[in-house]
Steps between C-alpha positions, in 0.01 A plus 500: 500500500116531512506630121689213300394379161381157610506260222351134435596390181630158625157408682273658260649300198574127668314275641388471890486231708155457607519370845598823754559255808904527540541157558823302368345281182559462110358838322372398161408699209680851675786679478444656817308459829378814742628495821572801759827504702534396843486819764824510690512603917701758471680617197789745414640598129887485586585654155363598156625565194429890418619469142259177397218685698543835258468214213204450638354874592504373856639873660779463761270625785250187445795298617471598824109480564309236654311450206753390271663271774155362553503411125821326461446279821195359376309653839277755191393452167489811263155601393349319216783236449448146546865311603560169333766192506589395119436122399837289306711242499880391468757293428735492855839330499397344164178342576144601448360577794110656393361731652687754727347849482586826723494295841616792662507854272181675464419758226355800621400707175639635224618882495532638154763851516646722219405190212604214713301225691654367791404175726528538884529158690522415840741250559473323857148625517302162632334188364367457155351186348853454310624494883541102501628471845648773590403760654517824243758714730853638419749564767712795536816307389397421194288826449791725540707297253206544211501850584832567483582299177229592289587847561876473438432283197290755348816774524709230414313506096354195566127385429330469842166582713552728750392584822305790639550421884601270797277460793527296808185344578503482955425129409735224577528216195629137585800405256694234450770691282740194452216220478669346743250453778583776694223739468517820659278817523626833275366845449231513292480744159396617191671679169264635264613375152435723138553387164284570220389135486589215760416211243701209486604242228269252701189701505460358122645183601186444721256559182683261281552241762133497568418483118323895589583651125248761548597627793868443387421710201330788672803505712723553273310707306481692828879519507534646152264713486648676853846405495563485113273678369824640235484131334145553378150372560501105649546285209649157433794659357505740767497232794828422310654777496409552865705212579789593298498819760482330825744261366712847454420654806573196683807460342593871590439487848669204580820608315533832683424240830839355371659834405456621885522155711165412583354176571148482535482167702148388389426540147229244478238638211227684746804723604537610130324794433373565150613862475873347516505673837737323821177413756455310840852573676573178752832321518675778282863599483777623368820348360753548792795272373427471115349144434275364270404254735357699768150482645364686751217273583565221749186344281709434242811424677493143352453549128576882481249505228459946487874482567680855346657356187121275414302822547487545119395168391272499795298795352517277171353285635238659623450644175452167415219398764350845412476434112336161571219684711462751161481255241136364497423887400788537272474091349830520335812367635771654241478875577521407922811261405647773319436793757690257748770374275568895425531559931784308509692669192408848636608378841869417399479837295384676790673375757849538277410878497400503874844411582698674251302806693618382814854486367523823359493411132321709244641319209439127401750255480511096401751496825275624768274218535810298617665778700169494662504114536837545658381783713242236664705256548715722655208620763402195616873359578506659858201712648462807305280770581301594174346867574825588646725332229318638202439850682898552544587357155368812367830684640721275318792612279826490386634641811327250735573112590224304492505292778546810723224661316222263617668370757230608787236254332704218574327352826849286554763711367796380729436125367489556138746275316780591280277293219187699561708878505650344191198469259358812690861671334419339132148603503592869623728547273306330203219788632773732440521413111164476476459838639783654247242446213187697620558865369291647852697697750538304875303765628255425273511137553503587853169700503336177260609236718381656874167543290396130451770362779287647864701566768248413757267250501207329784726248665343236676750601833334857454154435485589275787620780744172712396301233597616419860541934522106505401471203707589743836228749323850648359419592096788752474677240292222435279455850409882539459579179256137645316690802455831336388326300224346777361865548343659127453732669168603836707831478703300665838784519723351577810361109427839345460451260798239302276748419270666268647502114431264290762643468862584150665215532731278498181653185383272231649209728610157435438364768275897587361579175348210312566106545442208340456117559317370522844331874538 
């Protein structure tokens, strides 16, 4: 652990804030301000990730010392680093709201292993002047749902950060999860984030908005130079062509969001990362009953603004915000306009092809975008389980009904109308046609479907029992829904109790159906 290669390529090539007094204020002219972490009383890493430590040359027997626990509880910092909290802004719910900054994640150093640099953060670390008024902690609800997810969304084949570990902290944190004036104190903790950069569409927001063009160019040339370095040396054409591939990355992400269930809950521009990766897991969740109008955040209850179905042009618009903030170094509208214009062609394309994977089809036809209209339609007329519906679809054939087929991810089977089994019995058997002109065996379809359709996925009623286990210093269940994502496409039998639709006692739960920012 003592012998990493410590990196600081994001320090030595931005700007620093100048004042070292951690005190909550407006950081000009910096991208980043140093600040150490807050020691904890008595710490405890409750579980690590082996395989992103090996990414990182971190041996499995440094797990287990003092040292490294020391290190990702903020109570040591590694030789010769110096930790800092990054400087941007955002657009939340909409509106502009300045600065914001890493009020509560702290970057450690950079560890550079087998041709890749990696970022390791802190989040729930202490105070940093981006703190405003909170207080910089996490607690261990929230830390053991941004542990879990990133981790199952990387096995998943989605774009994420990850996590290296989960520590409790032996400090208590006041919370007021709902915002409803009933504050209450929670375990304290700490996951140590990695991603090969943890910048956000609003850390060149912040430049722009301030009229900063030299600092905004020397971060982006930054960006290109160590995150794109394949598009060439910075260059007005280049700072195009960088856009065009966050605009594709974006894009990507968010459509393999769609592809699995996931709702992010808070896509507000400072929880965009740059890299197209999914960062800052809050008021997540996953499509239970399949509806585009679902939101997991109580935030957004009202206007359901990162609601599933709006997630695309969400990330549009962001793309948007994020192209305004580029253009005093790029000074030409036509090439940003057509970048965008060319994200929403590529995202009916895309998305077309998403589901014609989820369906089984390896052939195109002009019919499928209205069997898959049907299909929709057809999901949201009585609660539908998605993961469970399009995981069992994949046995369907000639010899099978289709109603009995996916019957277990109906959560209200016995009250289904004769109208609703109905179009259930035209789309099935309008599937069926469908099906007759593909040329792959079922077996084959079989294997193609169960590989883009998981079978397990984080739901929120699962992270929920881990949490009140770890809450009794239980963390059993955490290490055994860890191990379960690992394989979300793999059948894992001995698992088969997590595939199950959510219980009743999930249905009006805080953390299950309901959640909040608060952390």
């Amino acid at each position: 652990m003592k012998n990493l290669t410590i990196k600081s390529e994001f320090t030595d090539n931005l700007p620093a804030d100048t004042i070292l007094e951690n005190t909550r204020r407006q950081v000009e002219d910096a991208a980043y301000s140093f600040v150490n972490p807050k020691k904890t009383s008595n710490p405890k890493v409750v579980h690590t990730s082996k395989e992103m430590a090996s990414e990182l040359g971190i041996l499995e027997e440094d797990l287990n010392t003092d040292f490294f626990r020391d290190i990702v509880t903020g109570n040591q910092i590694y030789p010769k680093t110096k930790p800092y909290a990054m400087c941007y802004a955002g657009h939340q719910f909409g509106n502009w709201a300045g600065q914001l900054g890493d009020g509560r994640a702290i970057n450690l150093f950079e560890i550079e292993h087998q041709n890749k640099n990696w970022k390791i953060q802190l989040k729930g670390a202490g105070e940093t002047p981006y703190s405003r008024t909170a207080d910089g902690l996490a607690v261990l609800r929230s830390s053991i749902r941004e542990y879990l997810c990133s981790e199952a969304m990387y096995h998943l084949g989605i774009a994420t950060t990850r996590a290296l570990s989960l520590s409790v902290s032996g400090d208590a944190v006041l919370r007021d999860i709902m915002y409803n004036g009933n504050a209450a104190y929670e375990k304290g903790a700490i996951v140590t984030r990695v991603s090969p950069s943890f910048l956000r569409f609003g850390s060149f927001e912040i430049f722009a908005a301030r009229n900063d063009l030299k600092n905004l160019k020397k971060l982006v040339d930054y960006t290109i130079t160590h995150h794109f370095s394949h598009l060439g040396k910075p260059s007005k054409e280049i700072y195009i062509t960088f856009f065009e591939e966050v605009s594709n990355r974006t894009l990507e992400m968010i459509i393999n969001w769609q592809r699995v269930g996931f709702v992010h809950g808070v896509m507000n521009t400072d929880n965009m990362s740059i890299l197209g990766l999914t960062i800052d897991y809050g008021p997540y969740g996953w499509l239970e009953g399949f509806d585009f109008s679902w939101t997991p955040n109580t935030t957004d209850r009202e206007n359901r603004r990162y609601r599933f179905g709006n997630q695309p042009n969400i990330g549009l618009w962001n793309l948007y915000q994020l192209a305004n903030a580029l253009y005093p170094i790029i000074e030409e509208v036509k090439p940003l306009e057509e970048i965008l214009e060319k994200y929403k062609i590529d995202f009916e394309k895309k998305s077309l092809k998403m589901m014609r994977n989820k369906l089984g089809f390896f052939l195109e036809h002009d019919s499928d975008l209205k069997l898959i209209q049907n299909l929709e339609d057809n999901l949201q007329l009585s609660e539908t389980d998605m993961t469970i519906f399009f995981r069992n679809l994949s046995d369907f054939s000639d010899k099978t009904t289709g109603i009995d087929l996916i019957k277990d991810a109906f959560y209200n089977l016995d009250n289904l109308s004769k109208d609703i089994k109905d179009k259930w019995d035209i789309w099935f058997n309008d599937y069926e046609k469908r099906l007759s002109l593909e040329t792959t065996s079922s077996s084959e379809r079989k294997k193609a479907m169960n590989a883009v359709n998981p079978k397990y996925v984080l739901r929120n009623y699962m992270a929920q029992l881990a949490i009140e286990a770890a809450d009794n210093e239980d963390y059993s269940l955490i290490d055994e829904l860890y191990t379960l994502l690992k394989q979300p496409y793999a059948d894992q039998p001995k698992y088969n109790k997590w595939f199950a639709k959510r219980p009743d006692w999930a249905n009006n739960k805080v953390g299950c159906s309901m959640l909040s920012c608060s952390s």
